[in-house]
C-alpha positions, 0 to 999 in steps of 0.5 A: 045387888044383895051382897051391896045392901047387906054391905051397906046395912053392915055400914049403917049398924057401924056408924050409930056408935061413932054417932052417938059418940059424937053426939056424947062428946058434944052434948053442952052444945045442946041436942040440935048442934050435936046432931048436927056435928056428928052429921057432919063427922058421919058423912066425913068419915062414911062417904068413903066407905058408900063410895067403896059400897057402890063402886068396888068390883067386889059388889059390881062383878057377878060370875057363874062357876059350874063343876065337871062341865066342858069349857066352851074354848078349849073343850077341858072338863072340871070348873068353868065359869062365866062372867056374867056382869063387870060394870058395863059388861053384861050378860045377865040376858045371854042366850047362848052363855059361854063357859070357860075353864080357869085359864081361858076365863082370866085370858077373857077377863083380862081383854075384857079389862084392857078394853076399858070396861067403865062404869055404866 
C-alpha cells in the first residue's frame, strides 16, 4: 500500500507542471476557464497514469523473500519465498506460511495465474 501512495504522490508532483502550463497557455481566457481546461487536459492525460497506480501487479503483489531457509516443497536450502497478496489471492493472515524456493514459487504462481486470479 505504501509503495502505491508514494506512486501516486510521484504522480501529483508531475501533474503541477503540465497544469500550470496550461493554465499559462490559456491565460486570456481569464483564471476560471483556464483552470478549468488544464482540469480537463489533467484528468485526460492523468486518468491512465491512476489507473495503471491502482490496478498494476506491480503495487497489487506482495512477497516475502528469506535467505538460507528450506523450502517447504522440495526441502532445497538458499532463497525462499512466499506469496503473500496477488489481487484476490491473500495470505496476509496465514497461520502456517509455506515457503518455497525459486523453482517451486513460479510453478505456484503460475497455477495461481492460470486460475484466473481477478481483482477483488
Amino acid at each position: 500500500m505504501i509503495k502505491k501512495y508514494i506512486a501516486y504522490l510521484i504522480r501529483w508532483q508531475l501533474s503541477t507542471p503540465i497544469l500550470a502550463i496550461c493554465i499559462i497557455f490559456f491565460v486570456n481566457l481569464g483564471t476560471t476557464w483556464s483552470t478549468i481546461i488544464a482540469n480537463l487536459i489533467g484528468g485526460l492525460l492523468f486518468f491512465w497514469v491512476d489507473k495503471f497506480i491502482f490496478t498494476s501487479k506491480t503495487f497489487n503483489t506482495i512477497w516475502d523473500i528469506k535467505e538460507n531457509e528450506k523450502c517447504n516443497k522440495c526441502g532445497k536450502i538458499g532463497r525462499v519465498y512466499r506469496l503473500i497478496k496477488y489481487y484476490s489471492y491473500d495470505r496476509i493472515n496465514d497461520k502456517n506460511p509455506i515457503y518455497l524456493c525459486e523453482k517451486c514459487s513460479k510453478e505456484k504462481f503460475e497455477i495461481i495465474k492460470n486460475k484466473g486470479i481477478k481483482y477483488d
